[in-house]
ROTORVEX-803009 format. One line per field, with one value per residue (C-alpha): residue number from 1; residue in three letters; x, y, z. Coordinates in steps of 0.1 Angstrom, whole numbers, plus 5000, padded with zeros to 4 digits. Last residue first. Layout:
BEGIN
k	c(NUM / ...)
r	c(ALA / ...)
xx	c(X / ...)
yy	c(Y / ...)
zz	c(Z / ...)
//
This chain:
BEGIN
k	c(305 / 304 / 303 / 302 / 301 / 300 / 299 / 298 / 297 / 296 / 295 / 294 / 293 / 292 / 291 / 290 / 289 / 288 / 287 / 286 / 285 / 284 / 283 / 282 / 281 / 280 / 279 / 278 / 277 / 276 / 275 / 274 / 273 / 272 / 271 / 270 / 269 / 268 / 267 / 266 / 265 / 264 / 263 / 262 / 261 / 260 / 259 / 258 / 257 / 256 / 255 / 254 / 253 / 252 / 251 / 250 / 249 / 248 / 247 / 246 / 245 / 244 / 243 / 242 / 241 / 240 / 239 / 238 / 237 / 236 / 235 / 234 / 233 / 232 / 231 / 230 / 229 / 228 / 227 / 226 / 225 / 224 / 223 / 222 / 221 / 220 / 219 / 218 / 217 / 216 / 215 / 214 / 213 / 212 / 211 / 210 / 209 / 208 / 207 / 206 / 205 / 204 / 203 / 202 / 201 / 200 / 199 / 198 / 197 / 196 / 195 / 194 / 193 / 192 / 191 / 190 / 189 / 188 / 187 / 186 / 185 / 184 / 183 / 182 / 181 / 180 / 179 / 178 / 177 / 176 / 175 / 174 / 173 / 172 / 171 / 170 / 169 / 168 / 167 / 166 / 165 / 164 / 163 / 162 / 161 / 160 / 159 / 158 / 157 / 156 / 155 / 154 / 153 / 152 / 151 / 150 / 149 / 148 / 147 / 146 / 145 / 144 / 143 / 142 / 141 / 140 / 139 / 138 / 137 / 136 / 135 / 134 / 133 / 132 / 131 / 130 / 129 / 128 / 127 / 126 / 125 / 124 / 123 / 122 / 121 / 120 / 119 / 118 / 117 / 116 / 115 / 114 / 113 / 112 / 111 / 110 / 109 / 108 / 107 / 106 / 105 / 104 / 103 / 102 / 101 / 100 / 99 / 98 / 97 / 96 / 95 / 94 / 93 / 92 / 91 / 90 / 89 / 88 / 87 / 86 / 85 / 84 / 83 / 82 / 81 / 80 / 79 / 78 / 77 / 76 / 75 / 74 / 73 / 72 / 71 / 70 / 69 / 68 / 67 / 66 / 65 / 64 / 63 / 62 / 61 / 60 / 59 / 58 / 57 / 56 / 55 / 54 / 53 / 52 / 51 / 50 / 49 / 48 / 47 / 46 / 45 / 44 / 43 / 42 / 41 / 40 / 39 / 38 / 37 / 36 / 35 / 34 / 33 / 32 / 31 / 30 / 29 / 28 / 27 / 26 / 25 / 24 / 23 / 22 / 21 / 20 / 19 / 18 / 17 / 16 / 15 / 14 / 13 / 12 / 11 / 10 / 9 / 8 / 7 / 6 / 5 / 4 / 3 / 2 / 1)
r	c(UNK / UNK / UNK / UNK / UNK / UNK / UNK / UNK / UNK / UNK / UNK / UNK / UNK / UNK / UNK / UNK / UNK / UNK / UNK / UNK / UNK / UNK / UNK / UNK / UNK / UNK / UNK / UNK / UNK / UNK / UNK / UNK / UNK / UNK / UNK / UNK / UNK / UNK / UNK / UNK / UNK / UNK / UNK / UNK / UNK / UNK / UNK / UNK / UNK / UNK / UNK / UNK / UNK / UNK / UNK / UNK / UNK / UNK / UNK / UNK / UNK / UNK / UNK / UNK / UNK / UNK / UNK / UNK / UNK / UNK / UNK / UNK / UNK / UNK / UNK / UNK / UNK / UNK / UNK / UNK / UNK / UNK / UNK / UNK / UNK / UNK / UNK / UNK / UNK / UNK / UNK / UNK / UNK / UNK / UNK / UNK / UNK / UNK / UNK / UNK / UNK / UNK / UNK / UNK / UNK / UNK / UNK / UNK / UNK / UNK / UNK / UNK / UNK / UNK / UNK / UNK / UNK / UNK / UNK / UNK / UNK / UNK / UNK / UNK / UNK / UNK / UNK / UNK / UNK / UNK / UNK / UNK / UNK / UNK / UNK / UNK / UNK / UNK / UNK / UNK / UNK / UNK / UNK / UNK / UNK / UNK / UNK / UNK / UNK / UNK / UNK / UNK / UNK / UNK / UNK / UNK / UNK / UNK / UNK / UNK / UNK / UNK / UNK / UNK / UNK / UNK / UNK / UNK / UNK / UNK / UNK / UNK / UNK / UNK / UNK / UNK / UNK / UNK / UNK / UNK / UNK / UNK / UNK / UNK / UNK / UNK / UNK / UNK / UNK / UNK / UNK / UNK / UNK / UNK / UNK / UNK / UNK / UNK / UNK / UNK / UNK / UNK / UNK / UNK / UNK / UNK / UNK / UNK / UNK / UNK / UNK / UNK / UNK / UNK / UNK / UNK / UNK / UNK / UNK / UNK / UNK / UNK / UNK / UNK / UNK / UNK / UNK / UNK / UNK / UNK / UNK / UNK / UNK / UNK / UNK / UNK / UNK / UNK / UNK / UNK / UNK / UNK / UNK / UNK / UNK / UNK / UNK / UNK / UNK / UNK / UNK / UNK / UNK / UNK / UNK / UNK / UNK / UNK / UNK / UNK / UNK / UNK / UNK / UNK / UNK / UNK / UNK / UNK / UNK / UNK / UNK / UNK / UNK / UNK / UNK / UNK / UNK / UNK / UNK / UNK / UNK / UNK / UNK / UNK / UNK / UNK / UNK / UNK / UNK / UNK / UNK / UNK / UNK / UNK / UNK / UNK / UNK / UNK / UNK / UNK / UNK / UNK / UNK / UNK / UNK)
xx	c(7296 / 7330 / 7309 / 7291 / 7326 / 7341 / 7313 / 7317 / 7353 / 7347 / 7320 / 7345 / 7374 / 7350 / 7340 / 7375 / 7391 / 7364 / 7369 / 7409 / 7425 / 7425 / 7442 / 7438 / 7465 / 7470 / 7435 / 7430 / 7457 / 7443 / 7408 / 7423 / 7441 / 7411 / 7395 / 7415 / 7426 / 7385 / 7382 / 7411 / 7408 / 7377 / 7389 / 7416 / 7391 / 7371 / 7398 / 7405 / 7376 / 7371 / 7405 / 7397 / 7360 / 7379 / 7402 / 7376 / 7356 / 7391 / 7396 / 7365 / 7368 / 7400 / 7381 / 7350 / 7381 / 7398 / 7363 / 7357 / 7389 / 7385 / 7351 / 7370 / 7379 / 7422 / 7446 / 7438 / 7464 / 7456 / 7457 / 7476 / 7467 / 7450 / 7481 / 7461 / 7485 / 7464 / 7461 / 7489 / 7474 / 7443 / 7471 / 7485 / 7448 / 7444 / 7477 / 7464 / 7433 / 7450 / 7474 / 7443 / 7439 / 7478 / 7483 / 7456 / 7473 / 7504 / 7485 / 7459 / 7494 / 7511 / 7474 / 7473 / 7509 / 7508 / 7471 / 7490 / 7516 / 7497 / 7472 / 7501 / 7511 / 7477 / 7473 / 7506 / 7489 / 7459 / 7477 / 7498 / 7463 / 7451 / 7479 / 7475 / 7442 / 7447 / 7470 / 7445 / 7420 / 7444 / 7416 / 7414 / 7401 / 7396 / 7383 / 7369 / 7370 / 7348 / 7354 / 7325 / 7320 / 7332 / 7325 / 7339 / 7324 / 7333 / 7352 / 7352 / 7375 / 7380 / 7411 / 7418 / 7450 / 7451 / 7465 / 7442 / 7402 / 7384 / 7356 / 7332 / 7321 / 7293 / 7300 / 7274 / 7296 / 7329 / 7317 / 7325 / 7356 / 7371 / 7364 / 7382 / 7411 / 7416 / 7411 / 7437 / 7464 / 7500 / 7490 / 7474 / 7499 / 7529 / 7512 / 7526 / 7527 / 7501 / 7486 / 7481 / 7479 / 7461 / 7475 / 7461 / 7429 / 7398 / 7418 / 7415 / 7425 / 7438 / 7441 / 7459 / 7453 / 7468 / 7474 / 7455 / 7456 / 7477 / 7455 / 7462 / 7483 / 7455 / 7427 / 7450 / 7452 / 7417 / 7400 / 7426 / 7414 / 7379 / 7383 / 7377 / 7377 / 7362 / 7378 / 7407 / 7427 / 7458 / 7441 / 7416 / 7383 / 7367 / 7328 / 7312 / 7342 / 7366 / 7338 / 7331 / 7368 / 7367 / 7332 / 7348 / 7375 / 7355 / 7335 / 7364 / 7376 / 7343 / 7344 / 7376 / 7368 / 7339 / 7356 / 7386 / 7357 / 7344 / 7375 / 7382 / 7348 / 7353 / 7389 / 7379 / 7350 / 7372 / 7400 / 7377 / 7358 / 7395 / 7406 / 7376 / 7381 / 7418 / 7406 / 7381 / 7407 / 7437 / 7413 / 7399 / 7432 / 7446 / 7416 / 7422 / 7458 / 7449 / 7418 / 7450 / 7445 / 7439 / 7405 / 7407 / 7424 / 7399 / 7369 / 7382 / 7387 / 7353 / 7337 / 7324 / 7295)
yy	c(6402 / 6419 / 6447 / 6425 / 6404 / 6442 / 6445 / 6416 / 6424 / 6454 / 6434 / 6414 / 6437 / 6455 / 6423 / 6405 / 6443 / 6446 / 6412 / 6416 / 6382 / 6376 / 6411 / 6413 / 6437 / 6407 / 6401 / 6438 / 6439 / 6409 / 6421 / 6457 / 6439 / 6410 / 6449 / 6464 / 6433 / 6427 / 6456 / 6455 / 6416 / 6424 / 6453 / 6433 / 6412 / 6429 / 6446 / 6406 / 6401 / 6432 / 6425 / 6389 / 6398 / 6428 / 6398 / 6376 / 6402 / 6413 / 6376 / 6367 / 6400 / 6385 / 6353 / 6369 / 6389 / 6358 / 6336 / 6371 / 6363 / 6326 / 6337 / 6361 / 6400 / 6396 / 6406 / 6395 / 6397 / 6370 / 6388 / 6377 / 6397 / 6371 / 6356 / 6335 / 6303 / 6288 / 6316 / 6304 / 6276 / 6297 / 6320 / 6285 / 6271 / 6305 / 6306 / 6269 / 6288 / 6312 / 6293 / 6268 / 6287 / 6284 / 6250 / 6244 / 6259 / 6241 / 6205 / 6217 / 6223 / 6192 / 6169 / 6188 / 6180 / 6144 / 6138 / 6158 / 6137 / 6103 / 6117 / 6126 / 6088 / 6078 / 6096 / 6084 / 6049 / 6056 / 6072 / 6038 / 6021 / 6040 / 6032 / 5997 / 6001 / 5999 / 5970 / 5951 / 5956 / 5946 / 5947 / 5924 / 5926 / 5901 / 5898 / 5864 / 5840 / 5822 / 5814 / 5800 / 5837 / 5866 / 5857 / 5879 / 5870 / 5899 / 5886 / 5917 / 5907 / 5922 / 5911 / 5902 / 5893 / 5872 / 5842 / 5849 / 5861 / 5867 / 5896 / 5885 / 5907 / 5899 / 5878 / 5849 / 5826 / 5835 / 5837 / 5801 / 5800 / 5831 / 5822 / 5788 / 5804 / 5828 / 5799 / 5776 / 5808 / 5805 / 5837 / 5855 / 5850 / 5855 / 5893 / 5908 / 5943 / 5953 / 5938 / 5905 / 5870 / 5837 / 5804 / 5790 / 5782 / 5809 / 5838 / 5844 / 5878 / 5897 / 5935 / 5939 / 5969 / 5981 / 6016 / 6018 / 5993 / 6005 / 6003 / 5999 / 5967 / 5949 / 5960 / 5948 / 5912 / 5908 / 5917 / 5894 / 5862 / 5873 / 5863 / 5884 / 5919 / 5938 / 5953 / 5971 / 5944 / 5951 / 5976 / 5952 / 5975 / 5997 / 6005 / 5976 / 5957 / 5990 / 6003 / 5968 / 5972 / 6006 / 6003 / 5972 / 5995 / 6020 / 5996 / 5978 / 6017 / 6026 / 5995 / 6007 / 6043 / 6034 / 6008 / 6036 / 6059 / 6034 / 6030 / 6069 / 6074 / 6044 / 6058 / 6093 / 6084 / 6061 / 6081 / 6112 / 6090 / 6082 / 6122 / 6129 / 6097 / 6111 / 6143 / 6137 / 6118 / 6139 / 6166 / 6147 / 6137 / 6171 / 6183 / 6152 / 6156 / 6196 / 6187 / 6162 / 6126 / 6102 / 6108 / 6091 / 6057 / 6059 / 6056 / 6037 / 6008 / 6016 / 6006 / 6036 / 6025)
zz	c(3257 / 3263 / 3281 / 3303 / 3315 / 3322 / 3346 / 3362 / 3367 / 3384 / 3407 / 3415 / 3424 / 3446 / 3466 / 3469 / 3482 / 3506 / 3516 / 3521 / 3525 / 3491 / 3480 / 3442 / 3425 / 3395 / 3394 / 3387 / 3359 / 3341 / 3341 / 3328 / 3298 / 3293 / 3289 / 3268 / 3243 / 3232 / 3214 / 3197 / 3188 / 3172 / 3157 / 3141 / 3132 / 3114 / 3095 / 3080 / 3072 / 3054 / 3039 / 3031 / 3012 / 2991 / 2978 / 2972 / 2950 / 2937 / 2927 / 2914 / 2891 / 2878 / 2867 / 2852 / 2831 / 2827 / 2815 / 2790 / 2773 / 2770 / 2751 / 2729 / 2732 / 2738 / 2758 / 2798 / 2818 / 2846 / 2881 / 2916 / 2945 / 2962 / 2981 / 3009 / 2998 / 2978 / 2956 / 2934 / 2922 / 2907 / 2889 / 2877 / 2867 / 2847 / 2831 / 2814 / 2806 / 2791 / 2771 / 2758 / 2720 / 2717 / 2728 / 2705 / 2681 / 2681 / 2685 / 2655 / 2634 / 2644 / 2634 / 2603 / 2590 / 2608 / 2586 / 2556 / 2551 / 2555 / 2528 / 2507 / 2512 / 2510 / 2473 / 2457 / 2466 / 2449 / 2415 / 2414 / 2420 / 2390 / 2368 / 2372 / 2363 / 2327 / 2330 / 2349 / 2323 / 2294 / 2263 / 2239 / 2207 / 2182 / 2143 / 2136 / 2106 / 2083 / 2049 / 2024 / 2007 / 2035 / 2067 / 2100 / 2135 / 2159 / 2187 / 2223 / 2250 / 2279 / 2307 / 2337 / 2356 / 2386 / 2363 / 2340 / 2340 / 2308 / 2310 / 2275 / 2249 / 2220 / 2189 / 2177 / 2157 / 2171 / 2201 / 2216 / 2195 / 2208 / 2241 / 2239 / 2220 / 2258 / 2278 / 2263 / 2279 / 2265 / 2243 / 2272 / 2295 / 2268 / 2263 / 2230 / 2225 / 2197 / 2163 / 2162 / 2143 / 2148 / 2134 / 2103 / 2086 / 2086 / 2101 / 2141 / 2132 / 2172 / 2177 / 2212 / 2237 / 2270 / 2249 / 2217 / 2190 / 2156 / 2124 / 2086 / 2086 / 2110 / 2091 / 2057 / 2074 / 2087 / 2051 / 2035 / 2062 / 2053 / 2017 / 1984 / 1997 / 1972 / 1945 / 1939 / 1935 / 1957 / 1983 / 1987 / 1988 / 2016 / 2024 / 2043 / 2056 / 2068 / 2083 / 2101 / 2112 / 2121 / 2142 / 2163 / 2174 / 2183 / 2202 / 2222 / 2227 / 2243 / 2267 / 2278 / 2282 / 2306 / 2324 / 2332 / 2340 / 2361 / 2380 / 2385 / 2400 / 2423 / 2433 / 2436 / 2464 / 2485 / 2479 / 2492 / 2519 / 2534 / 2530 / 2556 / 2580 / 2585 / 2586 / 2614 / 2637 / 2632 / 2644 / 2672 / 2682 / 2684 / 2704 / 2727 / 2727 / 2737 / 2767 / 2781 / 2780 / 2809 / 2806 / 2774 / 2787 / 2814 / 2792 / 2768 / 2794 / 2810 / 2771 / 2755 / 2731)
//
């Protein structure tokens, strides 16, 4: 609801700023809903091809397990830690992605561009050991960063290892917000684009009625012969035509008016003339005179009734 302030503060606006505001108004709230909508669709897809690339890469290494031998020995892998070593010769992780073998003894290795967060991080072994018996994926949150990590348990005779990937969420979406931001500064652009062109042409669409309240200012002064050209077959069109036909109505009105009183005055000029005249000639002392003269007046008091 309105308040009185909002009120005012929009009556004070011309019928154009308000047209040009309305505009600016609905686009603005139009592109909005668009980078609302194209950011959530974007997101998910992002989520989508992220949990499809911990998969694939989970399907390579058990492929890798079930059907390959030890390159060396020809035979099957012997330990887990070899089986994580040659996976992580053979492959190359994607974009925002690191390969991880948690081998049996030792320090963990990788595969990919290293992230110093996530290899400082106590959180990131902690995970690793709480799944490494069961698997599954887990989100992992640092430092305002997050990240998804998928551990497959590897065992191969007594060892026990796991096979790691990590997924740079925040990374991945960092493109997306650059794409977001491009987006509300063409947004911007075209909001003052839009709002200057609906100003322009509203200026345009209101000409005539802005030549109509001039014409209509002109009359005040009993000049009626004023008339708005009218050029073109719309509804602002057909308001000048009603408009000029006002004006020869009115105009017609004044000049019957007007030749009514000129007779008027006509026929009332002659005899005030011969009353004057007579009153003029009058001889007081002269009864007769008195007598004659009034009745002749009289009479000329009848006819101007």
């Amino acid at each position: 609801m309105k308040t009185p302030a909002v009120r005012s503060a929009l009556s004070r606006l011309s019928v154009r700023q308000r047209l040009t505001a309305t505009i600016a108004l609905l686009t603005t709230l139009a592109l909005v809903v668009v980078g609302l909508t194209l950011y959530v669709v974007e997101s998910r897809r992002i989520d989508r091809a992220i949990e499809s690339s911990l998969v694939q890469e989970i399907g390579e290494f058990r492929a890798l397990q079930q059907n390959e031998v030890d390159p060396q020995t020809r035979q099957p892998f012997a330990s887990a830690d070899r089986l994580l070593q040659v996976f992580l010769e053979r492959n190359l992780p994607e974009a925002h992605e690191q390969l991880f073998a948690f081998p049996s003894t030792g320090k963990p290795t990788y595969q990919g561009d290293p992230d110093p967060e996530l290899q400082r991080s106590r959180q990131f072994p902690a995970l690793v050991s709480e799944l490494s018996t069961t698997g599954g994926t887990r989100t992992l949150r640092l430092a305002g960063r997050q990240y998804r990590v998928a551990v497959l348990p590897v065992r191969a005779g007594d060892e026990s290892a796991a096979f790691v990937v990590v997924h740079d969420v925040t990374s991945s979406r960092d493109e997306l917000r650059g794409l977001m931001t491009t987006y509300a500064l063409l947004a911007a652009l075209s909001v003052a684009l839009i709002a200057g062109l609906a100003s322009w042409s509203a200026g345009r669409l209101l000409r005539p009625v802005r030549r109509l309240r001039e014409t209509a200012q002109g009359i005040t002064d009993g000049d009626l012969s004023a008339r708005l050209e009218v050029t073109g077959h719309d509804d602002l069109s057909d308001l000048q035509r009603t408009f000029n036909d006002m004006l020869d109505r009115l105009e017609s009105a004044f000049v019957t008016q007007r030749q009514l009183l000129d007779d008027a005055g006509h026929e009332l000029r002659t005899p005030l003339t011969v009353l004057s005249g007579h009153l003029e000639v009058l001889d007081l002392d002269d009864p007769d005179d008195v007598a004659a003269t009034r009745e002749l007046l009289m009479d000329e008091v009848d006819r101007m009734a």
